[in-house]
C-alpha positions, 0 to 999 in steps of 0.5 A, spaced: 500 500 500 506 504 502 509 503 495 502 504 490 501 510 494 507 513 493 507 512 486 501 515 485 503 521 489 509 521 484 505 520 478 500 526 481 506 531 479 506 535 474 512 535 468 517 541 467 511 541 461 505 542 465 508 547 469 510 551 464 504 551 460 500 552 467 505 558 467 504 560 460 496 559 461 497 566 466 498 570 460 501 567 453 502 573 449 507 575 454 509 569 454 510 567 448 514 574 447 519 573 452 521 566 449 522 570 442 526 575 446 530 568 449 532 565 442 533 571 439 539 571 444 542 566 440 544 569 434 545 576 437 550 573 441 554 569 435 553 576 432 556 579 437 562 575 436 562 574 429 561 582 427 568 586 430 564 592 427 563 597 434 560 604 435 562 609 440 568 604 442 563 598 444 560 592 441 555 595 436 551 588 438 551 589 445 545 593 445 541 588 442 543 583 446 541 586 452 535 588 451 534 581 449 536 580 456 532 585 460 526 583 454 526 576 457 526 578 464 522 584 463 515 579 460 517 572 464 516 578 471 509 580 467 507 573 466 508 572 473 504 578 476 498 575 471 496 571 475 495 576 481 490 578 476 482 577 476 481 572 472 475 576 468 480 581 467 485 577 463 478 573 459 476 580 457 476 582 450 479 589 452 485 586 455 487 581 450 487 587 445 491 591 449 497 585 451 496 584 443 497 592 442 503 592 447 506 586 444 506 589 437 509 596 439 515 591 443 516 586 437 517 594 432 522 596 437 526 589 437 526 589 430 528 597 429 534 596 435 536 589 431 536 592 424 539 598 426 545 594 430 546 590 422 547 597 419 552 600 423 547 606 426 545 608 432 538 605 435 537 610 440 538 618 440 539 617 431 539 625 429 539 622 421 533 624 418 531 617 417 534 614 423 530 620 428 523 618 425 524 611 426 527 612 433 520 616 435 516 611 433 521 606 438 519 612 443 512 610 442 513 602 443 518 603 449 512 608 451 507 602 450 512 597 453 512 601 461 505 601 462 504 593 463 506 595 470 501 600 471 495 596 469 497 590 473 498 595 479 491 598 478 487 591 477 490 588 482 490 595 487 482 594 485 481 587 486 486 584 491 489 577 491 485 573 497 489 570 501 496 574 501 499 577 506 497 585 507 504 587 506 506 582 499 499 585 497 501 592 498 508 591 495 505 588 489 501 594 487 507 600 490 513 596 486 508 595 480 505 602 481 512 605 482 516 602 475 511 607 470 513 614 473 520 612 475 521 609 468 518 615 465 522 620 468 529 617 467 527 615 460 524 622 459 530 625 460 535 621 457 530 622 450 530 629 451 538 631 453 539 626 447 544 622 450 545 618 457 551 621 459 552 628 463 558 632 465 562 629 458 564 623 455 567 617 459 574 615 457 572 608 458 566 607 453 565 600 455 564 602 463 562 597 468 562 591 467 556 587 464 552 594 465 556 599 461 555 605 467 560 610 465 566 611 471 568 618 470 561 622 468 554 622 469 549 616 467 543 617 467 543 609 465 543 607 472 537 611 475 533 608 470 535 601 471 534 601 478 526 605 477 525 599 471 526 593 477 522 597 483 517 592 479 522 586 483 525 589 488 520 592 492 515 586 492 521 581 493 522 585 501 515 584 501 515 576 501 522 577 504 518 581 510 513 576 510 518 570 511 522 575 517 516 578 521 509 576 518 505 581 513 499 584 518 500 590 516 502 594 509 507 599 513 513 596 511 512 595 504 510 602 503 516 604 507 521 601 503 517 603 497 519 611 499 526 609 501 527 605 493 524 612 490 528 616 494 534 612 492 531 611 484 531 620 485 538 620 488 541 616 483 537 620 477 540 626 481 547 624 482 547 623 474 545 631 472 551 632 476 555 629 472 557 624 477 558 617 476 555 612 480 561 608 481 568 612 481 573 608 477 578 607 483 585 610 482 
């Protein structure tokens, strides 16, 4: 009996499969969108390191290859905040055609990022006459692209999730609520200065490791790197916070949101400065 009861309990697990067509079934056009961006890796990658051609003395494949990167997290994130959502929300014939819209405007942007990365230009910030018009028609994807955070955070701020802790429930809506301004304000004025850096050029344009942060100038990178990931970081010290002390009351959350925003607003300021956000050393 021991021994029947355990293979059926194994048998009642589901496969890798199952789990990711469960995951899936959360929201499948974003889904499918990240695995796009996931595989597209591959030959950007080879491209990276076939193609010796560079632009402004990085790698010109870089670019695209971290956004490929960022894309794959950005919408695997999504898709798990989906099941946080109603699910009348998610059936309804309004939201599927604004997830399609969003999925559209991404996919134009990753051809244009891709396409201009073949041919040797600049993606973003491309004065050409060409090169200007299809960068504003990026502006209008990557403007679509920031507002999933924003909706979910309405949806969910309007129909909390049962059975989550208050603090994990008001972290979900403060890091996905935050992600959207933050966003903006540091890609606004990244598009309207027409460049990242502040206070000159660096001397070392491959920057940081990984990251690309200038070491000796500002760079208006980091400060929205950091306001992109409020969608994860604040949500994390929630369920952090729920494993530590319980999650009976929503203070905690809201006060880390504030001290995350204060620090997004520092890092943004300290760039305008023209101050990097990790001196080079010596």
């Amino acid at each position: 009996m021991t021994h029947i009861a355990f293979t059926s309990a194994r048998t009642a697990r589901p496969s890798f499969a199952e789990q990711v067509a469960r995951f899936r079934a959360d929201e499948p056009r974003f889904f499918d969108l990240a695995i796009l961006c996931g595989l597209l890796m591959l030959p950007t990658g080879f491209a990276a390191v076939a193609d010796n051609r560079l632009f402004d003395g990085v790698d010109i494949w870089i670019k695209p290859l971290k956004f490929d990167v960022a894309l794959l997290v950005y919408f695997l994130t999504m898709v798990f905040f989906a099941r946080f959502l109603p699910a009348t929300t998610r059936s309804s014939r309004t939201y599927r055609i604004y997830s399609v819209a969003v999925v559209t405007a991404v996919a134009l942007e990753v051809a244009w990022i891709h396409g201009a990365a073949a041919l040797g230009t600049a993606s973003h910030f491309n004065a050409s006459p060409v090169g200007a018009v299809l960068y504003s028609v990026a502006g209008l994807g990557a403007l679509m692209l920031t507002t999933p955070p924003a909706v979910y955070a309405v949806s969910i701020y309007r129909n909390p999730p049962t059975g989550l802790p208050p603090v994990l429930s008001e972290s979900l809506v403060l890091g996905l609520g935050l992600t959207l301004p933050l966003t903006l304000m540091t890609a606004g004025t990244m598009a309207n200065l027409g460049q990242h850096y502040v206070g000159g050029v660096p001397a070392d344009p491959s920057g940081l490791f990984f990251f690309g942060w200038a070491r000796d100038v500002g760079d208006l990178r980091v400060a929205h790197f950091f306001a992109t990931h409020a969608m994860h970081a604040v949500p994390l010290f929630g369920l952090a916070y729920v494993g530590l002390a319980g999650g009976t009351s929503r203070w905690p959350a809201r006060i880390f949101a504030a001290g995350f925003t204060g620090f997004v607003i520092f890092a943004f300021v300290q760039a305008l400065n023209g101050q990097p956000f990790l001196p080079a050393l010596g």
